[in-house]
KOLTI-298441 format. One record per residue (C-alpha): residue number from 1; residue in one letter; x, y negated, z. Coordinates in Angstrom, 2 decimals, padded with zeros to 5 digits. Example, Ala and Ser with C-alpha at 12.3 -4.5 7.8 and 13.67 -1.06 7.14 Angstrom:
residues 2
<rec seq="1" type="A" x="012.30" y="004.50" z="007.80"/>
<rec seq="2" type="S" x="013.67" y="001.06" z="007.14"/>
***
This chain:
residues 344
<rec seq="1" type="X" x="000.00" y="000.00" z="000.00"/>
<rec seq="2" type="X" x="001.34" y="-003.07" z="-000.98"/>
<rec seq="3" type="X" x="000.54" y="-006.58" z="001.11"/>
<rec seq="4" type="X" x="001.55" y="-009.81" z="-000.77"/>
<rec seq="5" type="X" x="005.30" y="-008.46" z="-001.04"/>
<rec seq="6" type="X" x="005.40" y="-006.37" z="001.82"/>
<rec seq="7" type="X" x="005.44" y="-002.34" z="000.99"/>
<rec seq="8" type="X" x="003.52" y="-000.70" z="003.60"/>
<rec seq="9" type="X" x="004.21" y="002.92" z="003.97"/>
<rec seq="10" type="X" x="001.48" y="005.93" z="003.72"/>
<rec seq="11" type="X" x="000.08" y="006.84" z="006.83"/>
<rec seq="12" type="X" x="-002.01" y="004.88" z="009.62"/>
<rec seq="13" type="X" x="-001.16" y="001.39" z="011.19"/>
<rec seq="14" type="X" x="-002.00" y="000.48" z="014.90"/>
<rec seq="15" type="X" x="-004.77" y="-001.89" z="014.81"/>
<rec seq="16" type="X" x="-004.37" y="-004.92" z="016.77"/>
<rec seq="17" type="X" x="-005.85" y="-004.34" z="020.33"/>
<rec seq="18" type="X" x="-006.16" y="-007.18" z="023.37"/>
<rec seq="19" type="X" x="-004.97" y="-006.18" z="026.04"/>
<rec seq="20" type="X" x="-003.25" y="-002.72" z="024.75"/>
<rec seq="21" type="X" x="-000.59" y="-003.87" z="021.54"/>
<rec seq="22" type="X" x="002.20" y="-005.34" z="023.71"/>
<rec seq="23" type="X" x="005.35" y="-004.88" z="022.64"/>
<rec seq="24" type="X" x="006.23" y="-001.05" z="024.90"/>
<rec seq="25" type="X" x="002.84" y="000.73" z="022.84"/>
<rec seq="26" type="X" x="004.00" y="-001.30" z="019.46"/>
<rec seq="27" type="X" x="007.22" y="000.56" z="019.90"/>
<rec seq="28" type="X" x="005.82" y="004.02" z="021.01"/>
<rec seq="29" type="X" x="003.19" y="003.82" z="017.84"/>
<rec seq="30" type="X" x="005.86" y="002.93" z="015.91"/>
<rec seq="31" type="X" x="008.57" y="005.87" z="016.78"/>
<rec seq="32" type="X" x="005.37" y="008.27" z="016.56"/>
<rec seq="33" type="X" x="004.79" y="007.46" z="012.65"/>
<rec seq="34" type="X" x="002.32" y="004.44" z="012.86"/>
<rec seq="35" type="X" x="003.34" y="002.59" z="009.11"/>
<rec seq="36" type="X" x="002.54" y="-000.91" z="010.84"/>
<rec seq="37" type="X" x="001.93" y="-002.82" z="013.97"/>
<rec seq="38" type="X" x="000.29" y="-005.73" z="015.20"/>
<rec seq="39" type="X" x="000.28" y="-007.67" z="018.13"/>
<rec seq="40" type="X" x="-002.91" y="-007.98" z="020.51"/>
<rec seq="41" type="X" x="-005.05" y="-011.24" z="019.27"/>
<rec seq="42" type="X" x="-003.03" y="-014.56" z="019.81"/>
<rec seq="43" type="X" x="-005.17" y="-017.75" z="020.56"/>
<rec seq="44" type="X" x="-004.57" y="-020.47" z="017.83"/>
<rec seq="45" type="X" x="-004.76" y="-023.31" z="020.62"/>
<rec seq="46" type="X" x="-002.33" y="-021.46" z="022.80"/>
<rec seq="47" type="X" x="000.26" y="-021.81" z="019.98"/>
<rec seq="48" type="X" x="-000.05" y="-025.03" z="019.05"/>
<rec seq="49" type="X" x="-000.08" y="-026.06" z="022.84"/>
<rec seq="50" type="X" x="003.13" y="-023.93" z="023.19"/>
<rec seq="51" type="X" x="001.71" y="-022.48" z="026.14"/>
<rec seq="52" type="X" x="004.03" y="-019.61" z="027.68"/>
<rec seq="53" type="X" x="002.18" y="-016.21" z="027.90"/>
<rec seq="54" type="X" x="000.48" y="-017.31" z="024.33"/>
<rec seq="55" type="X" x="004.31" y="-017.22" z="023.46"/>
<rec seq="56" type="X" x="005.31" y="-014.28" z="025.27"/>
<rec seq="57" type="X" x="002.42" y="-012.25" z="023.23"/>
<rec seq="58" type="X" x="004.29" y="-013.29" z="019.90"/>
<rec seq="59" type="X" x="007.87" y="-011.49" z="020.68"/>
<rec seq="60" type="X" x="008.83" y="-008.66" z="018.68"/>
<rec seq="61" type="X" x="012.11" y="-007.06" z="017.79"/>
<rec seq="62" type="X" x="012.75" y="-005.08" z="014.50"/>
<rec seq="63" type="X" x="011.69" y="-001.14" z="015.86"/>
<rec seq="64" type="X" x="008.21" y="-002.44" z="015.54"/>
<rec seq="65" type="X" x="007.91" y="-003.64" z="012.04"/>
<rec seq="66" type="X" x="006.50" y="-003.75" z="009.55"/>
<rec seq="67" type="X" x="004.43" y="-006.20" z="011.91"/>
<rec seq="68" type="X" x="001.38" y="-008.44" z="011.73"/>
<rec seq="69" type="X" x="000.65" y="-011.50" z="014.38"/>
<rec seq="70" type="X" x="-002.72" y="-011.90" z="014.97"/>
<rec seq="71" type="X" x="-004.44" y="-015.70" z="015.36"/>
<rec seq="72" type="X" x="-007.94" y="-016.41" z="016.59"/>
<rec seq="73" type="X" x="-009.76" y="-019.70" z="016.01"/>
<rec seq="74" type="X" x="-012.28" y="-021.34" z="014.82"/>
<rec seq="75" type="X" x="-011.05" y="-024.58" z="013.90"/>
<rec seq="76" type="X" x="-009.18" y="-024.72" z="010.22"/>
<rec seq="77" type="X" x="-006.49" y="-027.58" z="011.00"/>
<rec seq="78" type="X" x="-005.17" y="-025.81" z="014.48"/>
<rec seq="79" type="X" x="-005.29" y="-021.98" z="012.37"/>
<rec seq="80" type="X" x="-003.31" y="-023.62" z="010.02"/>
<rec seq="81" type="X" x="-000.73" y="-025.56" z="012.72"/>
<rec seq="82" type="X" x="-000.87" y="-022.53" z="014.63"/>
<rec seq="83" type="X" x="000.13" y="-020.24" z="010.98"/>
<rec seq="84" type="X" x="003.42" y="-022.55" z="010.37"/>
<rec seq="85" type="X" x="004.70" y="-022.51" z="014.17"/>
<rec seq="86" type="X" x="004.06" y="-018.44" z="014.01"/>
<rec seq="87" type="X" x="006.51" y="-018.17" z="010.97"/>
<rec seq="88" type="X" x="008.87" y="-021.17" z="011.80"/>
<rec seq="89" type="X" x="009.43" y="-019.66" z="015.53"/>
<rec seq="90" type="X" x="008.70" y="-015.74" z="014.75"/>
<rec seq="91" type="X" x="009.05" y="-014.81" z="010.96"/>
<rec seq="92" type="X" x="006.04" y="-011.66" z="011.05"/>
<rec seq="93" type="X" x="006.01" y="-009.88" z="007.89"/>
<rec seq="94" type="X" x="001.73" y="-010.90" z="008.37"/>
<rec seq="95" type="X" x="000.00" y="-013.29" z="009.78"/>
<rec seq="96" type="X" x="-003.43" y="-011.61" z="010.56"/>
<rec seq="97" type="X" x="-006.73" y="-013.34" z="011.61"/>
<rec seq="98" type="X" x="-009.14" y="-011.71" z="013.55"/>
<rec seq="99" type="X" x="-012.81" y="-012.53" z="012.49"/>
<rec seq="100" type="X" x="-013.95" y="-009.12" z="014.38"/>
<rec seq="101" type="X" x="-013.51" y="-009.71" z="017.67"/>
<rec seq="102" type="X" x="-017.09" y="-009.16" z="019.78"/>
<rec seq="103" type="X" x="-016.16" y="-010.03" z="023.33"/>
<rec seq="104" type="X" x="-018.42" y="-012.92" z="024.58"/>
<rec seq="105" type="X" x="-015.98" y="-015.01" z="025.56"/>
<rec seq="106" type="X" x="-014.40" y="-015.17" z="022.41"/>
<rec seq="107" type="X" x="-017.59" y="-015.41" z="020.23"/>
<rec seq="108" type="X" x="-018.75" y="-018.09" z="022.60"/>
<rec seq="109" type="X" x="-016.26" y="-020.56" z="021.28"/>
<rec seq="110" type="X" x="-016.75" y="-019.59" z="017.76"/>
<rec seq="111" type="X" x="-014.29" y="-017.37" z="017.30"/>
<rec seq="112" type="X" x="-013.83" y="-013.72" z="016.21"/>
<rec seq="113" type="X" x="-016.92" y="-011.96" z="014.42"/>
<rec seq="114" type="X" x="-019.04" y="-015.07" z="014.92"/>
<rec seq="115" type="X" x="-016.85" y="-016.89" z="012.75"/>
<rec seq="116" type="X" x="-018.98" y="-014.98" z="009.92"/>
<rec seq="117" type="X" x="-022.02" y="-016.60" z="010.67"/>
<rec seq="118" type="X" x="-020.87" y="-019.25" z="008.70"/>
<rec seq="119" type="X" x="-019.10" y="-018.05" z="005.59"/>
<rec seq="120" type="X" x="-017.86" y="-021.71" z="004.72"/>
<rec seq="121" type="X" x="-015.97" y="-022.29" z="007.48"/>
<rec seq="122" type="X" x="-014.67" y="-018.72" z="007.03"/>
<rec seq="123" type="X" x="-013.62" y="-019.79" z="004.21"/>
<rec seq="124" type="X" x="-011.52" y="-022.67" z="005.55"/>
<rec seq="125" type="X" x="-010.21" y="-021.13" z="008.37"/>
<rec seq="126" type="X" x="-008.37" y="-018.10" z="005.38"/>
<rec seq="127" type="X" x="-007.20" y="-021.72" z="003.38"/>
<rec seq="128" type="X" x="-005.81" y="-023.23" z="006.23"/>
<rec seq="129" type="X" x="-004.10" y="-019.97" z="007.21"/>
<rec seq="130" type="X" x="-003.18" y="-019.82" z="003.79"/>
<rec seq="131" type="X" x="-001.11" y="-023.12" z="003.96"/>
<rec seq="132" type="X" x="000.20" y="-023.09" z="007.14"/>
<rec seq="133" type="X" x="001.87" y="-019.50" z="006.51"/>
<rec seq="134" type="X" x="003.75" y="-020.45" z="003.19"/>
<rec seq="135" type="X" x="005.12" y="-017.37" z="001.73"/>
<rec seq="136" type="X" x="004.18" y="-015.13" z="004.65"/>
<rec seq="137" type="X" x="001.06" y="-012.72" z="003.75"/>
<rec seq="138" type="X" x="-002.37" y="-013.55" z="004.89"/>
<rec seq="139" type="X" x="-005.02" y="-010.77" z="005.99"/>
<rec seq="140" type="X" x="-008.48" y="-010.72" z="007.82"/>
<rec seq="141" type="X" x="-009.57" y="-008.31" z="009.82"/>
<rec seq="142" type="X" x="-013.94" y="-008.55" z="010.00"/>
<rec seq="143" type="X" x="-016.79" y="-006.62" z="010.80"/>
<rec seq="144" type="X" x="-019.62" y="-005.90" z="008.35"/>
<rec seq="145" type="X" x="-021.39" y="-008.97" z="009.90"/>
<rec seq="146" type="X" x="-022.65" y="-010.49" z="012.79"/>
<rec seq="147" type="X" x="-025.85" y="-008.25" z="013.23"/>
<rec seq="148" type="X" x="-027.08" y="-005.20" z="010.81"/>
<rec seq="149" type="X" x="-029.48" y="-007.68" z="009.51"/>
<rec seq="150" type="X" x="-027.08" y="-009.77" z="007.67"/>
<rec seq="151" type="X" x="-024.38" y="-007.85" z="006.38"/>
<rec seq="152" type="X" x="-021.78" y="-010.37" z="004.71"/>
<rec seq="153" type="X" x="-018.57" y="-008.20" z="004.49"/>
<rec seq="154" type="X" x="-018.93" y="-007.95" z="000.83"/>
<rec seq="155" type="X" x="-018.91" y="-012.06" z="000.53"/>
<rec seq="156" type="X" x="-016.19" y="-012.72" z="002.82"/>
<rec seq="157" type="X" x="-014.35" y="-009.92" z="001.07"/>
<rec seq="158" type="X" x="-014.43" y="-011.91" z="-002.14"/>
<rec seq="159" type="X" x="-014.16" y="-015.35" z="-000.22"/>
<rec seq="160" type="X" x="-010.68" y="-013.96" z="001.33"/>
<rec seq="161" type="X" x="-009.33" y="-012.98" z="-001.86"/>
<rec seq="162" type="X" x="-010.49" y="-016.28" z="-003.70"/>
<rec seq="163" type="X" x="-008.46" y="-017.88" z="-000.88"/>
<rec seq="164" type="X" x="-005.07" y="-016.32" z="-000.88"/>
<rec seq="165" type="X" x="-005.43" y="-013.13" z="001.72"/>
<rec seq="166" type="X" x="-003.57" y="-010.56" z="000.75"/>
<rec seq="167" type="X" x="-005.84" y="-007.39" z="002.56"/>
<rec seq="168" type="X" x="-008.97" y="-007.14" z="004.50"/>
<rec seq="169" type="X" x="-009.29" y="-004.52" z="007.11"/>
<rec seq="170" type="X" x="-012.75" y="-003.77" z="007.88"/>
<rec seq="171" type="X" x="-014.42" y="-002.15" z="011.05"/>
<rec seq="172" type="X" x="-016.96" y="-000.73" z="009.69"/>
<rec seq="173" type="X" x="-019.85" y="-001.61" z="012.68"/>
<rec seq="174" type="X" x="-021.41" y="-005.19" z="012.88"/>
<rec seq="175" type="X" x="-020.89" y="-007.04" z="015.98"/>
<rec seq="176" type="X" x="-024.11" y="-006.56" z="017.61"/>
<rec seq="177" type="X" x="-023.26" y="-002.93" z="017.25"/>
<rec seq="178" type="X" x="-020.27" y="-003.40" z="019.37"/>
<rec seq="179" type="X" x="-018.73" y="000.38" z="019.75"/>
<rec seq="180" type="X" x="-022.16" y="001.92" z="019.78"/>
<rec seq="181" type="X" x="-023.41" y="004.36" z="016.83"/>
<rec seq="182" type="X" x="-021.98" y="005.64" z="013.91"/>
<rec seq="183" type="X" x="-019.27" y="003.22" z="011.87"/>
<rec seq="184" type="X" x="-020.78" y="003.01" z="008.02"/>
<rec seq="185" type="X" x="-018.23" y="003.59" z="006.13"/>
<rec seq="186" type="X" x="-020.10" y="003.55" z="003.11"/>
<rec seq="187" type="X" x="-019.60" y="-000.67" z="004.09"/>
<rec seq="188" type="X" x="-015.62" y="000.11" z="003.42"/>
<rec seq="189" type="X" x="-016.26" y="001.95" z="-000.22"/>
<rec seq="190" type="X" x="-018.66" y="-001.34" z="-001.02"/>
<rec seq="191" type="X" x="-015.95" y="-003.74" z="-000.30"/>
<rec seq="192" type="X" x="-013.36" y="-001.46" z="-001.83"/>
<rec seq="193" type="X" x="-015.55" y="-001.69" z="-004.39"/>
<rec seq="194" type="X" x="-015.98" y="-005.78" z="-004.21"/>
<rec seq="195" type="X" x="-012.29" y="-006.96" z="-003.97"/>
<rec seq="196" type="X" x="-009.13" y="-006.27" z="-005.73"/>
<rec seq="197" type="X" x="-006.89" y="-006.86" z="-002.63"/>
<rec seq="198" type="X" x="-006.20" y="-003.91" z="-000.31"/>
<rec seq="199" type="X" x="-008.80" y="-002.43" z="001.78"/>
<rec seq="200" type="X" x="-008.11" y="-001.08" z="005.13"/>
<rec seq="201" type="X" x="-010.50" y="001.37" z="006.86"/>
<rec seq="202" type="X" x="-011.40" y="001.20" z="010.60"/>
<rec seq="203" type="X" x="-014.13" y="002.96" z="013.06"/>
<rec seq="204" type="X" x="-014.21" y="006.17" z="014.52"/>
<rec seq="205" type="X" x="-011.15" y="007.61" z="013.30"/>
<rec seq="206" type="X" x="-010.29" y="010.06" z="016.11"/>
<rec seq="207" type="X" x="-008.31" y="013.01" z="014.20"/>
<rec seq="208" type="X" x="-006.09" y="013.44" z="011.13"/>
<rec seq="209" type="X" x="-008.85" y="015.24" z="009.85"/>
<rec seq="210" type="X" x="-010.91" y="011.86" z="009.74"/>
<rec seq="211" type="X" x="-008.12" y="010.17" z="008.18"/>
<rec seq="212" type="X" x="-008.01" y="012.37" z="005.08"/>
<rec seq="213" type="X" x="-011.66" y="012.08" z="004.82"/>
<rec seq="214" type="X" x="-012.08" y="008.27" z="004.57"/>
<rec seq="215" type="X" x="-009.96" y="008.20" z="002.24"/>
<rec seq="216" type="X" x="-011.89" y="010.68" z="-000.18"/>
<rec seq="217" type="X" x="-014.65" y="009.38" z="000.82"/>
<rec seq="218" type="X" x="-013.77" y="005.33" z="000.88"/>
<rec seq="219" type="X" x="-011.12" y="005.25" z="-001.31"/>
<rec seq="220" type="X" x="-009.60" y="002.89" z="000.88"/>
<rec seq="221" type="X" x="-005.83" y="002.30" z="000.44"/>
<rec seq="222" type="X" x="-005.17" y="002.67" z="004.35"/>
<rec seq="223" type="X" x="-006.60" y="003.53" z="007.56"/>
<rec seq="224" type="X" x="-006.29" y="001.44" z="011.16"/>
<rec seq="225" type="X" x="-006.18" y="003.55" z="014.24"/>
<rec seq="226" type="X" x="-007.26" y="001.97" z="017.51"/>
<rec seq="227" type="X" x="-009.32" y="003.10" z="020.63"/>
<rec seq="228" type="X" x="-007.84" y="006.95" z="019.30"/>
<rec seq="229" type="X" x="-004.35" y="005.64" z="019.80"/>
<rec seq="230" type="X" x="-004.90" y="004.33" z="023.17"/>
<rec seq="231" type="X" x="-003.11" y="007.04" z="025.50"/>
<rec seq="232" type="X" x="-002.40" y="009.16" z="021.89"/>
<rec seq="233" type="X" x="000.08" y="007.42" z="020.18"/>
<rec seq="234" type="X" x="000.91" y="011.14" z="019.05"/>
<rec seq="235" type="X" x="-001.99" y="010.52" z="016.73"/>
<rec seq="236" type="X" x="000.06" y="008.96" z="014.20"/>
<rec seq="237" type="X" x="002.61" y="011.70" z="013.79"/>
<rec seq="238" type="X" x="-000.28" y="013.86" z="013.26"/>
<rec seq="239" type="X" x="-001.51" y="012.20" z="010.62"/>
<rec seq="240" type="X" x="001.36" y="011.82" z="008.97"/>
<rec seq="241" type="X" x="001.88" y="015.55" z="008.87"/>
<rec seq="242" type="X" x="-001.23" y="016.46" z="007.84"/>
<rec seq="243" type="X" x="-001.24" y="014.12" z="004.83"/>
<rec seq="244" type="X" x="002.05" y="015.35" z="003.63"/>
<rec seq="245" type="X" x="001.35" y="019.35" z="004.39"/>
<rec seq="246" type="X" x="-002.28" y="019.52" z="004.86"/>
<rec seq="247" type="X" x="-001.44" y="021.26" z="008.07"/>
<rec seq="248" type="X" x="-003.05" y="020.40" z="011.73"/>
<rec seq="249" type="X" x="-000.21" y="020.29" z="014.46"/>
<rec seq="250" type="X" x="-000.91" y="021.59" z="017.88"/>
<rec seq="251" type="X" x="-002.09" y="019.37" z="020.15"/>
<rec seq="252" type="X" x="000.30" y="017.54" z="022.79"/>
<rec seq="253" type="X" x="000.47" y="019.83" z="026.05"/>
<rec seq="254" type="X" x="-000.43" y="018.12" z="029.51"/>
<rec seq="255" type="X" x="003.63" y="018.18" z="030.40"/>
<rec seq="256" type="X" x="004.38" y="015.87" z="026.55"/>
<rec seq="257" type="X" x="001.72" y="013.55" z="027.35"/>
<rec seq="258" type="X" x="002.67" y="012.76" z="031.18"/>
<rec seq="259" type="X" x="006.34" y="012.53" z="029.50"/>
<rec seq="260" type="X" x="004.71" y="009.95" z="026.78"/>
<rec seq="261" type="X" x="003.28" y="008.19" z="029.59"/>
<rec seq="262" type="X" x="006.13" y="008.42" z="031.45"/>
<rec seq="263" type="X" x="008.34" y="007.17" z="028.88"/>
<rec seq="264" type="X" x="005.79" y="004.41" z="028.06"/>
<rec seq="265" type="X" x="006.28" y="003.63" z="031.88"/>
<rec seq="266" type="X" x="009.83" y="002.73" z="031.33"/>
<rec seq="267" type="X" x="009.14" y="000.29" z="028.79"/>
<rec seq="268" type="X" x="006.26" y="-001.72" z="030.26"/>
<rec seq="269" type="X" x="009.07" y="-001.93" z="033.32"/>
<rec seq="270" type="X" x="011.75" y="-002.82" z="031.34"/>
<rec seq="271" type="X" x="009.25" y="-005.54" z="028.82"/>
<rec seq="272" type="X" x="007.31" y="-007.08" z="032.18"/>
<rec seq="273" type="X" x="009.05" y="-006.16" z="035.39"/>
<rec seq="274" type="X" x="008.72" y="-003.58" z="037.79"/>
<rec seq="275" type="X" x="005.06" y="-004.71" z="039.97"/>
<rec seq="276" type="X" x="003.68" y="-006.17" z="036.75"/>
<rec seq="277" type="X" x="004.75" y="-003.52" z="034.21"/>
<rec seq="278" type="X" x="002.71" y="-001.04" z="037.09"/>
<rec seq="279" type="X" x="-000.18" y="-003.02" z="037.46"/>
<rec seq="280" type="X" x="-000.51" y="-003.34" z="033.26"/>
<rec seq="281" type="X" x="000.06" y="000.55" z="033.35"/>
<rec seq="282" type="X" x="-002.69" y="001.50" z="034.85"/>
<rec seq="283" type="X" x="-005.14" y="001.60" z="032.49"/>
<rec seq="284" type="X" x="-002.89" y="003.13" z="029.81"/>
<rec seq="285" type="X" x="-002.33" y="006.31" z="032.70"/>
<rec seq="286" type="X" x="-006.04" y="006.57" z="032.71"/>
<rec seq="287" type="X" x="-006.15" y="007.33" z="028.86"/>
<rec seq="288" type="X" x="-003.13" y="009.48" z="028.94"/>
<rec seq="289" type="X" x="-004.63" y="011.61" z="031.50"/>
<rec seq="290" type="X" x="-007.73" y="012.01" z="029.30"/>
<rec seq="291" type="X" x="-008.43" y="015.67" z="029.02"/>
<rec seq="292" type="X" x="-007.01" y="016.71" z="032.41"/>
<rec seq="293" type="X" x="-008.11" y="019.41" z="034.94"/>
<rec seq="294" type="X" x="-009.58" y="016.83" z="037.13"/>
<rec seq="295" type="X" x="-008.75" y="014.10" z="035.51"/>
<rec seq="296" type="X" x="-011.83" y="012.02" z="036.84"/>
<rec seq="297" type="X" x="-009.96" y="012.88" z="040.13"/>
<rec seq="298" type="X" x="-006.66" y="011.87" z="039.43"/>
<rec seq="299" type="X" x="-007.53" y="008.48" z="038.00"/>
<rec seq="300" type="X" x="-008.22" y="006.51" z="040.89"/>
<rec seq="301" type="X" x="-005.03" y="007.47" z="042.32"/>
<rec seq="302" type="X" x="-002.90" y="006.26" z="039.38"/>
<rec seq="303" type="X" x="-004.93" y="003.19" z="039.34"/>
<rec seq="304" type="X" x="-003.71" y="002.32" z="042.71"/>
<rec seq="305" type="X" x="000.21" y="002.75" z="041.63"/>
<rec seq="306" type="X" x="002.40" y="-000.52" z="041.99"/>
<rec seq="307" type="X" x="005.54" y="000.65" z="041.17"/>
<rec seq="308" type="X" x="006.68" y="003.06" z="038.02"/>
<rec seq="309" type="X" x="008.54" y="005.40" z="040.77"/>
<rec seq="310" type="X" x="004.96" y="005.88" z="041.71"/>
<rec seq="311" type="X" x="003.72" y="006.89" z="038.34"/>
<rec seq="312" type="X" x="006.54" y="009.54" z="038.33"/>
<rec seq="313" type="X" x="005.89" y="010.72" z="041.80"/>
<rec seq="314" type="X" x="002.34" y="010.92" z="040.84"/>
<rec seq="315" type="X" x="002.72" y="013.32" z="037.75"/>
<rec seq="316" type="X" x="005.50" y="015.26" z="039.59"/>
<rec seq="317" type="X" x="002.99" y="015.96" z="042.22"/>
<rec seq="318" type="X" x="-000.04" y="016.99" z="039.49"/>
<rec seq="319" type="X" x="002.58" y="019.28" z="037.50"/>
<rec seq="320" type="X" x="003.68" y="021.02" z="040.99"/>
<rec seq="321" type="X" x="-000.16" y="021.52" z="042.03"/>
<rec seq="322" type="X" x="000.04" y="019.43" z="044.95"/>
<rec seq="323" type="X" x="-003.64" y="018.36" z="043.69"/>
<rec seq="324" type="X" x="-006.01" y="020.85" z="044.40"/>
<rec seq="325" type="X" x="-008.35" y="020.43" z="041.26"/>
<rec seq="326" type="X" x="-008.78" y="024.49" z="040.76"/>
<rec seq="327" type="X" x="-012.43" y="023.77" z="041.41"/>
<rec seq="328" type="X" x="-013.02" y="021.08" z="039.12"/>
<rec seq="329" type="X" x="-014.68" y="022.47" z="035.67"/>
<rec seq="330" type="X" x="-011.85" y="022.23" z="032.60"/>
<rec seq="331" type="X" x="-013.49" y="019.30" z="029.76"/>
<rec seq="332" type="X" x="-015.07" y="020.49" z="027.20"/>
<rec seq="333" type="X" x="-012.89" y="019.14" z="024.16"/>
<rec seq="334" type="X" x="-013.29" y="020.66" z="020.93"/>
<rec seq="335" type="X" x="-011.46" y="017.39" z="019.33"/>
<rec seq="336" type="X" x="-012.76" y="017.55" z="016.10"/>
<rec seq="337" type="X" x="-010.77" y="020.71" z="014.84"/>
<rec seq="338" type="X" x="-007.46" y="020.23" z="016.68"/>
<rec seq="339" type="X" x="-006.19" y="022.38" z="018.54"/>
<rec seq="340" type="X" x="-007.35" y="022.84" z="022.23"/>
<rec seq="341" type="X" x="-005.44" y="021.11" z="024.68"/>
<rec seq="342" type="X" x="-002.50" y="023.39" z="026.05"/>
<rec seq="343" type="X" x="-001.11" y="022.91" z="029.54"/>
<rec seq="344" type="X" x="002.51" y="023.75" z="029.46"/>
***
């Protein structure tokens, strides 16, 4: 896949996620196959403000490119401000805007997915972008539309493209819908259909399996993994071997994904400091534990950690049995035609 001049390898990228694409999950995704990264959402005001933890969002070192940084806003002049300090400080190899975004308190300043209730200031928000970014690629990242009622992917498709983007990634559930029902992906053939510039598939891809069959069935030229990353970044090597082989690798075993998370640890120490990295750890350890003997019971104690020897000491007491969880009934996970979930 090819974005403006950037060559994007085959495979899956990392979708951007708030609160879960720092820089320690960029890296894992990346070293596990993902083909691209992007940070979590970045507020345009915080940039051009020069606020610090705006800043600190923006940092990224070469072992997670290719990379995307992506802006929020709602106001044309500051995305496009904000669009020349990103590539004047940072140099991404995309500058990403998120018109998907459903959380109130983003949509209740006008930004995110209810940005596409009005399709001319979309408009002028991708031109702005456009300018302020100079050579550096442009994408949009949208939902079908603010409500099921008025579906406008197709328009703002054709409205990014008139404007200079480079790729629309679309997740393939309005806003209203949240991360409720089925995603449509016949909404991702349509404006694969509609556009000339790249098309990038999102919504409820949980497997390799799914992968291959958006594809066929989209005939989009990639795929965006989120919430199925989050405490899996093994997803991505999966994927990639299933593409090339058609083969399904085994599933991680309980001891490679406390070592993942474990490893993962490490990082968020080494990114945020020891108390901090802990604290922002938590809720990672809660998805990494996902498919536990008594996982439901070992959450709350790894959401009380506050330092990463605790994490450690944690998992070294669940792999000795310390934890009495013999009683609690094993999940039912069939995970969509992967293997089952081994324990050594």
């Amino acid at each position: 896949m090819k974005i403006g001049n950037l060559i994007v390898k085959d495979g899956a990228l990392l979708a951007p996620l708030a609160g879960v694409s720092n820089r320690p999950f960029r890296v894992l995704a990346v070293k596990a196959g993902a083909s691209m990264t992007y940070t979590e959402m970045v507020s345009s005001e915080g940039i051009i403000r020069d606020q610090e933890r705006t800043k600190e969002m923006m940092v990224f070192k070469n072992d997670e490119q290719p990379l995307g940084i992506q802006l929020f806003g709602s106001n044309p002049q500051t995305m496009e401000k904000a669009a020349a300090i990103t590539v004047k400080e940072f140099n991404p190899d995309v500058i990403d805007i998120n018109f998907g975004c459903p959380v109130k308190k983003v949509v209740n300043k006008n930004g995110g997915s209810a940005v596409l209730k009005d399709l001319q200031l979309t408009e002028d928000i991708i031109k702005g972008t456009v300018q302020g970014a100079g050579e550096t690629p442009v994408t949009i990242k949208i939902r079908t539309g603010w409500d099921d009622a008025n579906p406008v992917f197709e328009k703002v498709g054709e409205i990014a493209q008139r404007a200079g983007a480079k790729a629309v990634a679309l997740h393939a559930r309005s806003r209203a819908k949240g991360f409720s029902g089925n995603a449509d992906w016949t909404a991702i053939k349509k404006l694969k259909e509609a556009v000339d510039i790249p098309v990038i598939g999102n919504g409820d891809i949980k497997t390799a399996l799914d992968v291959k069959k958006m594809i066929e069935e989209t005939n989009c030229d990639g795929v965006m993994i989120g919430r199925a990353a989050m405490g899996n970044p093994f997803i991505f090597n999966q994927i990639n071997h299933y593409l090339a082989t058609g083969e399904l690798l085994q599933r991680p075993t309980i001891s490679e994904k406390i070592g993942m998370a474990r490893i993962h640890a490490q990082l968020m120490k080494e990114q945020f400091g020891e108390e901090r990295g802990a604290v922002m750890m938590r809720r990672f350890l809660g998805w990494y534990v996902k498919g536990f003997r008594g996982a439901s019971e070992l959450r709350p104690i790894l959401f009380q950690v506050s330092t990463i020897e605790e994490i450690d000491r944690v998992f070294e007491d669940y792999l000795n049995g310390k934890y009495d969880f013999s009683q609690v009934q094993p999940p039912d996970d069939t995970n969509g035609g992967l293997n089952p979930l081994r324990t050594q």
